[in-house]
C-alpha positions as CSV (number, residue, x, y, z in Angstrom):
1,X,19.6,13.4,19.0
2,X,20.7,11.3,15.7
3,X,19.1,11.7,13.0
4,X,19.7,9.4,9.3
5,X,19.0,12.0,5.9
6,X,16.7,9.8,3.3
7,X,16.3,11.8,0.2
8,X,14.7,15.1,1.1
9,X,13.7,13.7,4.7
10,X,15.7,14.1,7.7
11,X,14.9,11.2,10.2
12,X,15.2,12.0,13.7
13,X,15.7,8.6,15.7
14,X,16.3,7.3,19.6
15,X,19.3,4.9,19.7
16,X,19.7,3.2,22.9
17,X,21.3,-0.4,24.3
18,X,23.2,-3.2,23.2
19,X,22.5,-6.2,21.0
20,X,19.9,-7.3,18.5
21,X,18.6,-4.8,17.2
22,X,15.0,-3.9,17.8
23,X,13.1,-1.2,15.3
24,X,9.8,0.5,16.4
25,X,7.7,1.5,14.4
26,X,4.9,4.2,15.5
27,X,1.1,4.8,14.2
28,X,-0.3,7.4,12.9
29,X,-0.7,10.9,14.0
30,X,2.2,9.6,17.2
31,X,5.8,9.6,17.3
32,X,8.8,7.5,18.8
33,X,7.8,9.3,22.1
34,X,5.1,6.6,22.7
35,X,7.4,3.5,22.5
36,X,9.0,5.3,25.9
37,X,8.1,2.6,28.3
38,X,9.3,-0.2,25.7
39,X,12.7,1.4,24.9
40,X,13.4,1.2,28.7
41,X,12.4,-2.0,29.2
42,X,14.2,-3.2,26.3
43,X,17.6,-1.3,26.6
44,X,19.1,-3.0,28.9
45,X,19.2,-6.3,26.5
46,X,18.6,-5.0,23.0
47,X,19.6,-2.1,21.3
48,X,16.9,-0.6,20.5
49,X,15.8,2.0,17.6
50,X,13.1,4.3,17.4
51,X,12.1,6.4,14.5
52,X,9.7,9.3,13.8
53,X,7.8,8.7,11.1
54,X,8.0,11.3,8.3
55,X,5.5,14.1,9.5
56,X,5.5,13.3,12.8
57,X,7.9,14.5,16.2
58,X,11.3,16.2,15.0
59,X,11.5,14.4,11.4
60,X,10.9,16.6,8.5
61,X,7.8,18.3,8.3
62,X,4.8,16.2,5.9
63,X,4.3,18.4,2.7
64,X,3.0,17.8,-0.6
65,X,5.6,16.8,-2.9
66,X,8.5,15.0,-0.4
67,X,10.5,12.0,-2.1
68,X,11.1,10.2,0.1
69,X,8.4,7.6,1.7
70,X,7.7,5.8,4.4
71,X,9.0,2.7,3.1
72,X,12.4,4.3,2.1
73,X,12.4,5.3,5.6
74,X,12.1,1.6,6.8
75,X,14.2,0.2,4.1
76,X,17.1,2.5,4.6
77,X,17.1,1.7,8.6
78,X,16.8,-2.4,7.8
79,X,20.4,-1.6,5.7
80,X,21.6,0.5,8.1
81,X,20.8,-1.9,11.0
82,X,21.7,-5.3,9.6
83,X,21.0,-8.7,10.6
84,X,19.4,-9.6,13.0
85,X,16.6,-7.1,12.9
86,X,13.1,-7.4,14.8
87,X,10.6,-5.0,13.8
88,X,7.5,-4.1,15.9
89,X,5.1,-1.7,14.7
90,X,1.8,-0.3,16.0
91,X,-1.4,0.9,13.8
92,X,0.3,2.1,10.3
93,X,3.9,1.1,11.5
94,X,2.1,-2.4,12.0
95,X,1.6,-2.3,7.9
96,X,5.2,-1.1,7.2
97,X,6.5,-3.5,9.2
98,X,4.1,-5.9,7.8
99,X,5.0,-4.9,4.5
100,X,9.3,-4.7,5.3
101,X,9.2,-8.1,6.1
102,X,7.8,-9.4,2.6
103,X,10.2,-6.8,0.6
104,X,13.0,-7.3,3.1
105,X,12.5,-10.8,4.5
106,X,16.5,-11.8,4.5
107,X,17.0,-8.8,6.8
108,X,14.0,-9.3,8.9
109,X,14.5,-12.3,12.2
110,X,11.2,-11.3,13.4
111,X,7.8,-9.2,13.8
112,X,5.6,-7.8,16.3
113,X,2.5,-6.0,15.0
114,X,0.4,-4.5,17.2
115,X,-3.2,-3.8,15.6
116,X,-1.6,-3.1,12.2
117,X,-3.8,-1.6,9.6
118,X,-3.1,-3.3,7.2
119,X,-6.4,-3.5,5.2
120,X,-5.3,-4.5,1.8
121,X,-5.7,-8.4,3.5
122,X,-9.7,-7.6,3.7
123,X,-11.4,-9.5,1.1
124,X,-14.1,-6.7,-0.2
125,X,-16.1,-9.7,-0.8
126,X,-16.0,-11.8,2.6
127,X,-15.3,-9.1,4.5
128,X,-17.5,-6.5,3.5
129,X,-18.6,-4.7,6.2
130,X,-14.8,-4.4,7.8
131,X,-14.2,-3.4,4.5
132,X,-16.9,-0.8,3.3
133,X,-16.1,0.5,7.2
134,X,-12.5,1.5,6.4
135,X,-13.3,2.9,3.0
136,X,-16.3,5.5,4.5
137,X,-13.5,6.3,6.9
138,X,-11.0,6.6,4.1
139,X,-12.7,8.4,2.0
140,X,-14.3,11.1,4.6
141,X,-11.0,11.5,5.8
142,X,-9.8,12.5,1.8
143,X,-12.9,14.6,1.6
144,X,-12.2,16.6,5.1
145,X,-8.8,17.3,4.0
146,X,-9.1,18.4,0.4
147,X,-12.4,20.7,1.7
148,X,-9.2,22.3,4.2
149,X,-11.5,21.3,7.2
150,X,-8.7,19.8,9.2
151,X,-10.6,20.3,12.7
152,X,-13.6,18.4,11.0
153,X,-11.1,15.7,9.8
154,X,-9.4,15.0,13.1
155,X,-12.5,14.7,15.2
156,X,-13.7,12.2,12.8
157,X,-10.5,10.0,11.9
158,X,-9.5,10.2,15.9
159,X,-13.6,9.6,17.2
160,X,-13.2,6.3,15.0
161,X,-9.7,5.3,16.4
162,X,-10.6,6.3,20.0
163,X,-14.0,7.6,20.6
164,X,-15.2,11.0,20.3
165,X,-15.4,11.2,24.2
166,X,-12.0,10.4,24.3
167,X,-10.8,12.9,21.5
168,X,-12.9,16.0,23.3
169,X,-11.2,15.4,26.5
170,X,-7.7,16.0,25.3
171,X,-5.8,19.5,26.1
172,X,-6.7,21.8,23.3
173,X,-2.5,22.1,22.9
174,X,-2.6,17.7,22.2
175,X,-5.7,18.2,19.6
176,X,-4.2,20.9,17.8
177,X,-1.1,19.0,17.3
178,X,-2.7,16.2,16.4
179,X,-5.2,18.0,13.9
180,X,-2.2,19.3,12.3
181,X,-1.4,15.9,11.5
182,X,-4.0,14.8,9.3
183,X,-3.0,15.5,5.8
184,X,0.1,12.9,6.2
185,X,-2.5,10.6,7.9
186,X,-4.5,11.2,4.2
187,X,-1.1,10.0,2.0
188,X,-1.0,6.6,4.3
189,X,-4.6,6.0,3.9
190,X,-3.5,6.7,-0.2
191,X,0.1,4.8,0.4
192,X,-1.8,1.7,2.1
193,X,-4.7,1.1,-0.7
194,X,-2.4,1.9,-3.2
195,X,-0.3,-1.1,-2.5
196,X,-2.6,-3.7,-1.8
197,X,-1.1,-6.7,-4.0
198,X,2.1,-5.8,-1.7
199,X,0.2,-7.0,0.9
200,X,0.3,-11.0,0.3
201,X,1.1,-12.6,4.3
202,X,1.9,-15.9,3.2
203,X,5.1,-14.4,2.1
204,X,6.1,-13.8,5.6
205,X,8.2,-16.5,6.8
206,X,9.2,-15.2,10.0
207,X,7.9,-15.7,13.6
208,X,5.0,-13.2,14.3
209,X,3.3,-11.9,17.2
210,X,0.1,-10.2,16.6
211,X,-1.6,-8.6,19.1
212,X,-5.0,-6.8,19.2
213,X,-7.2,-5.1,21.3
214,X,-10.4,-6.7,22.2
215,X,-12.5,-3.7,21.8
216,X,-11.1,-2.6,18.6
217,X,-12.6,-1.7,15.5
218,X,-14.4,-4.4,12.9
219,X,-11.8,-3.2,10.2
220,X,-8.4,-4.0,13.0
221,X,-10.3,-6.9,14.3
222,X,-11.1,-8.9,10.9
223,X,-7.2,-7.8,9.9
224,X,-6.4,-9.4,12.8
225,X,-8.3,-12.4,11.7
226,X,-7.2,-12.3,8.5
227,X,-3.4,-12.4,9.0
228,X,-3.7,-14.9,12.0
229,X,-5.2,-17.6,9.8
230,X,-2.7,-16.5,6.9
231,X,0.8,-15.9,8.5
232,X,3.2,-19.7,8.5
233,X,4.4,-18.7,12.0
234,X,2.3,-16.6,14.3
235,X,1.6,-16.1,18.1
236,X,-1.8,-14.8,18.8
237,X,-2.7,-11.9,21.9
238,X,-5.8,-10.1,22.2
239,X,-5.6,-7.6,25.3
240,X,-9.0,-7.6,27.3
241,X,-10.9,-4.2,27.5
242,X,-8.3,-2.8,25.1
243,X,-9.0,-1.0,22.3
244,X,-7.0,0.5,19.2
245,X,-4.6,2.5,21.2
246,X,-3.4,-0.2,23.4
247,X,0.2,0.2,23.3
248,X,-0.4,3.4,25.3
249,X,-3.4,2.3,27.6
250,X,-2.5,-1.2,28.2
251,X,1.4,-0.6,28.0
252,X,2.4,-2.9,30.3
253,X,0.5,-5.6,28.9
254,X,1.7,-5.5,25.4
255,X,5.4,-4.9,26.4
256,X,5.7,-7.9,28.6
257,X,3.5,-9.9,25.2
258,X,6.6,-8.3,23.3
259,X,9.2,-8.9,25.6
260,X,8.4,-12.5,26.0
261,X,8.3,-12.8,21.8
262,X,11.6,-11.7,21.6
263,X,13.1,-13.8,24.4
264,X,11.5,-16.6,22.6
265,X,13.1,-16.1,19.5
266,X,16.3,-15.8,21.3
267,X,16.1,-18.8,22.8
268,X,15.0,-21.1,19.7
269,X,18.0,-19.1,18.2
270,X,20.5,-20.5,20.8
271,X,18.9,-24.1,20.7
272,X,19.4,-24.1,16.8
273,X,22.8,-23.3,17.0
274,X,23.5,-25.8,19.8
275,X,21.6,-28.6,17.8
């Protein structure tokens, strides 16, 4: 297994194909494991990288007091990978992503952001209720896990994502590894308000697909919204009967959406260069 040191973080990554080069980026409380089905489908035309997130699968460990970040983590792969680079991200690796591509843009050929939360696009004005919804979720989410209630805190970050239903039927091993999750899932809800003026879409110049799921939250859906009336270049997808986690539930549907994106980039790239 490779793995890339950043600072006091050691990375541990997939690396498969030949190509472009695609990045994925995971969500919260996940890990490169769910972008299994994508890799494979990819591989045989891309090469195709795969991070965990710091926190999450066999990276370092989330503590209190790490140096290195998330976004050194995706700036340090966009160096290491060059040009061309498309980044797809789900959920929080939806924001970096989202994020990468303004800081990053001359490294960046293209994105694919799947539900990204990135809520620092709300307006608190005009969008208040998506808005105030994300910042009760927030903030509980803070409370729960400076109180040390980490059981608490997982039912209620992962009922909002996916339904309490849905949360009480996973294997006791799959909520306990989740639950153990949720204090890194606190520093991206602190990393992601924290930076909102980073946030600005029209600074995006490169060709987009967004994709959402139809049954998603008001907060994802009115970021959805929000970025498809602001990006320059964006393809639109909304996923019937899918909600939040629809890179896992609807897999096949948002890899072929993803698939198709990057073969279209491909081809404008050829017919550019022929022109």
């Amino acid at each position: 297994m490779p793995s890339l040191k950043i600072k006091d973080a050691t990375i541990a990554y997939t690396d498969a194909g030949r190509g472009d080069t695609v990045l994925l980026l995971h969500g919260s409380a996940s890990s490169r494991r769910m972008w299994q089905p994508l890799m494979e489908r990819l591989a045989a035309r891309y090469r195709v990288v795969a991070p965990d997130l710091i926190g999450y699968g066999q990276s370092t460990p989330w503590r209190d007091g790490l140096q290195a970040t998330d976004h050194d983590l995706v700036a340090t792969f966009a160096h290491e990978l060059g040009s061309p680079l498309h980044v797809i991200g789900h959920s929080y690796g939806g924001a970096l992503a989202l994020r990468a591509a303004m800081a990053r843009g001359n490294r960046v050929t293209s994105l694919a952001l799947v539900e990204p939360v990135a809520f620092p696009v709300l307006d608190r004005v005009a969008d208040r209720a998506a808005f105030g919804e994300i910042e009760a979720v927030a903030s509980r989410h803070l409370e729960l896990v400076a109180a040390g209630d980490l059981d608490a805190c997982a039912a209620h970050f992962m009922g909002y994502w996916i339904g309490a239903e849905t949360w009480a039927a996973m294997a006791p091993e799959t909520r306990a590894r989740l639950t153990a999750t949720m204090p890194k899932v606190a520093s991206e809800f602190r990393l992601l308000f924290r930076d909102g003026d980073r946030y600005d879409a029209r600074r995006v110049s490169v060709p987009t697909l967004l994709v959402r799921g139809a049954a998603t939250t008001l907060a994802a859906r009115t970021v959805f919204d929000r970025l498809a009336g602001t990006l320059p270049s964006v393809d639109l997808v909304e996923v019937a009967n899918a909600g939040h986690m629809l890179p896992v539930t609807h897999a096949a549907r948002v890899n072929a959406a993803i698939e198709t994106h990057l073969a279209q980039i491909e081809a404008d790239t050829i017919f550019d260069a022929a022109a």
